[in-house]
C-alpha positions as a printed NumPy array, in Angstrom:
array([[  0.   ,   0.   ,   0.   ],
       [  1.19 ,   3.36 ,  -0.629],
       [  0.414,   6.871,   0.892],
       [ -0.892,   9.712,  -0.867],
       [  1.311,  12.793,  -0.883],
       [ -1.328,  14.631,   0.72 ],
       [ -1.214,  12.179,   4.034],
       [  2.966,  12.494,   3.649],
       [  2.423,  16.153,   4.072],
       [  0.517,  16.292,   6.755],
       [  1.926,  13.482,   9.049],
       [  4.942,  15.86 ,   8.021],
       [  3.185,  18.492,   9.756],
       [  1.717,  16.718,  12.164],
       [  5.74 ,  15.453,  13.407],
       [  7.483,  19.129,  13.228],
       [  4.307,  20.898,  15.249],
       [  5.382,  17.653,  17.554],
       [  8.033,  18.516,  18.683],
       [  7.49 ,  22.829,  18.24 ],
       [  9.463,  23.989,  21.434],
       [  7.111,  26.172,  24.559],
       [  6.252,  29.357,  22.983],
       [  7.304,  28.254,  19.673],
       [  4.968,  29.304,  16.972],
       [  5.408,  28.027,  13.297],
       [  3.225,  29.247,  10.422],
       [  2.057,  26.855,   7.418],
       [  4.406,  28.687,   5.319],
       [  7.724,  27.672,   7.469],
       [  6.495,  24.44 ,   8.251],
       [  6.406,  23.642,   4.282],
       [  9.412,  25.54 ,   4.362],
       [ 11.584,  22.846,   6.656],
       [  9.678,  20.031,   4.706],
       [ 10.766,  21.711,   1.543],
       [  7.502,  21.541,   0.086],
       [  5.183,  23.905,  -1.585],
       [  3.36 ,  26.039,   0.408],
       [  0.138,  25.383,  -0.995],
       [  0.057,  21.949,  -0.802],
       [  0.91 ,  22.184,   2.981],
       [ -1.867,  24.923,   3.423],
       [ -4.474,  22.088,   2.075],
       [ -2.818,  19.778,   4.587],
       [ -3.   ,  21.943,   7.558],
       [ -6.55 ,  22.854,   6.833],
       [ -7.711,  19.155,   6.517],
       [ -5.535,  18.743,  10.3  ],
       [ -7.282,  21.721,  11.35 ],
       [-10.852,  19.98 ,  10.418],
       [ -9.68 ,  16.95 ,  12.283],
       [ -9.097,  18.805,  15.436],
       [ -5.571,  17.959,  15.115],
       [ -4.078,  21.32 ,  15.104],
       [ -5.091,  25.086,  15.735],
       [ -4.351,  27.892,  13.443],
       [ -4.27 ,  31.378,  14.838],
       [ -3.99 ,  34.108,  12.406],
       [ -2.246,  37.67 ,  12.784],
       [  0.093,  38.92 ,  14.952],
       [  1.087,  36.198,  17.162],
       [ -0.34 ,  33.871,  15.384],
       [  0.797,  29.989,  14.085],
       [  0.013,  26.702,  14.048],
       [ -0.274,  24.475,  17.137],
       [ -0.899,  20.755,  17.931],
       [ -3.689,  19.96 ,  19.985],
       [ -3.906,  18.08 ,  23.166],
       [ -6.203,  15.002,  21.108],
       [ -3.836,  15.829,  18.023],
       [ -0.995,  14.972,  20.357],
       [ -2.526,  11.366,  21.476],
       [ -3.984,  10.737,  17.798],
       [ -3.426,   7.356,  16.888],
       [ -1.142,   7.189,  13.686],
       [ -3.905,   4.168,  12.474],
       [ -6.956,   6.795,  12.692],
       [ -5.502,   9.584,  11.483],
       [ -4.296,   7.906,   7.892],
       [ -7.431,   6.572,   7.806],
       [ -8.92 ,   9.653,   8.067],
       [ -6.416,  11.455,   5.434],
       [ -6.804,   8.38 ,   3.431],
       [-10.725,   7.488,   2.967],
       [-11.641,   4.059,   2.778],
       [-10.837,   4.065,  -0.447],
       [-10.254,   0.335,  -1.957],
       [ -6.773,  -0.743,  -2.416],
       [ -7.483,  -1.431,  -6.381],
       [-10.08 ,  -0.161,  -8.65 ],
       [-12.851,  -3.121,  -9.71 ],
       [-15.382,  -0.561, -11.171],
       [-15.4  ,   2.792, -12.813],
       [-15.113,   3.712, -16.453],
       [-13.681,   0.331, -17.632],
       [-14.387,  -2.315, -14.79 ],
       [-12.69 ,  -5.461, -13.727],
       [-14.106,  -8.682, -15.91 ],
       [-13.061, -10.237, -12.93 ],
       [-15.256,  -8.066, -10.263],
       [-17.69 , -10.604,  -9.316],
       [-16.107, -13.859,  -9.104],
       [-12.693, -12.045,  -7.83 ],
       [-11.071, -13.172,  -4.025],
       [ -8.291, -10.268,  -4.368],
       [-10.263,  -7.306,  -3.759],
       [-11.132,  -8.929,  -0.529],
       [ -7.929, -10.101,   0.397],
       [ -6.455,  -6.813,  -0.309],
       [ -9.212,  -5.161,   1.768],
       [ -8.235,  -7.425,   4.605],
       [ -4.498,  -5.952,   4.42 ],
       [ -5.368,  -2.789,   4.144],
       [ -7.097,  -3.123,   7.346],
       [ -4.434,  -4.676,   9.271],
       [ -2.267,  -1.829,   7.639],
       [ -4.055,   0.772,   9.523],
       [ -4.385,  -1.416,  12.647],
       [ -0.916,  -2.174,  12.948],
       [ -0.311,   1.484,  13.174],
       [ -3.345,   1.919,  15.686],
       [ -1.37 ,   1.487,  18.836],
       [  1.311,   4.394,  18.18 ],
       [  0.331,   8.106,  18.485],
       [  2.094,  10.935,  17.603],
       [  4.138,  11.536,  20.339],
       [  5.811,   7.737,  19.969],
       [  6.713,   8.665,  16.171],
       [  8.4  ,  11.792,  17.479],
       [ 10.343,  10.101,  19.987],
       [ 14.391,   9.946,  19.591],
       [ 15.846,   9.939,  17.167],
       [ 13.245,  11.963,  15.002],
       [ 12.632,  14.524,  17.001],
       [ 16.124,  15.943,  17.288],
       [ 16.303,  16.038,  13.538],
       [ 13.071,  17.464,  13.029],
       [ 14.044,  19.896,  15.273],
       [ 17.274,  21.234,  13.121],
       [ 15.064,  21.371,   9.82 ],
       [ 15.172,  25.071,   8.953],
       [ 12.347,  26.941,   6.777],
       [ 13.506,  27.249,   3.051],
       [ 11.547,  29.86 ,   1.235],
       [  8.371,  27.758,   0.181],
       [  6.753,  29.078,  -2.789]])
């Protein structure tokens, strides 16, 4: 199974705001900076984390992004699940559907791995991907200028 970019980006976001030091306050713009990835792709991220109740964003002076209390116990299983939809592993239908659809036992057994994807990543939150050694090196990524 592979990740979209858009659930990259924001466990991405999800992992610096992690590890933000006290009274550190990071805007999208330098987060996507120190992931050295285009601002607005990050700003879609952070909005869909913001929905979630994963993060706050304060704007103005003073303003920034911040993790959340429940963003900082989220289960890494829920939250891709979440980013990810349910969507199926493989596509049996749409504009030129599988001859094999109906009398198929792969979708089903792919279904069941995706599952125990996401549940194997169920137990860990946030703060135990963040632990050492990550969070040292997150904390030396500097903002680039994102575009």
């Amino acid at each position: 199974m592979r990740l979209t970019k858009f659930s990259d980006l924001a466990l991405r976001a999800v992992m610096r705001l992690a590890v933000a030091r006290d009274g550190e306050s990071l805007t999208t713009r330098e987060v996507a900076g120190a992931m050295d990835v285009p601002y607005a792709h990050m700003a879609k991220a952070v909005a869909r984390l913001q929905h979630l109740g994963v993060l706050e964003a304060r704007r103005g002076r003073g303003g920034g992004l911040e993790l959340t209390g429940f963003g900082r116990g989220a289960s890494i299983g829920w939250l891709l699940r979440e980013l990810e939809g349910e969507e199926e592993v493989v596509a049996c239908e749409g504009d030129t559907p599988c001859p094999l659809r109906g009398a198929c036992r792969l979708r089903g057994a792919l279904r069941v791995a995706q599952q125990a994807f996401y549940s194997s990543l169920d137990p860990l939150t946030v703060s135990d991907i963040v632990s050492s050694p990550t969070g040292p090196v997150l904390l030396t990524l500097t903002g680039r200028d994102a575009a």
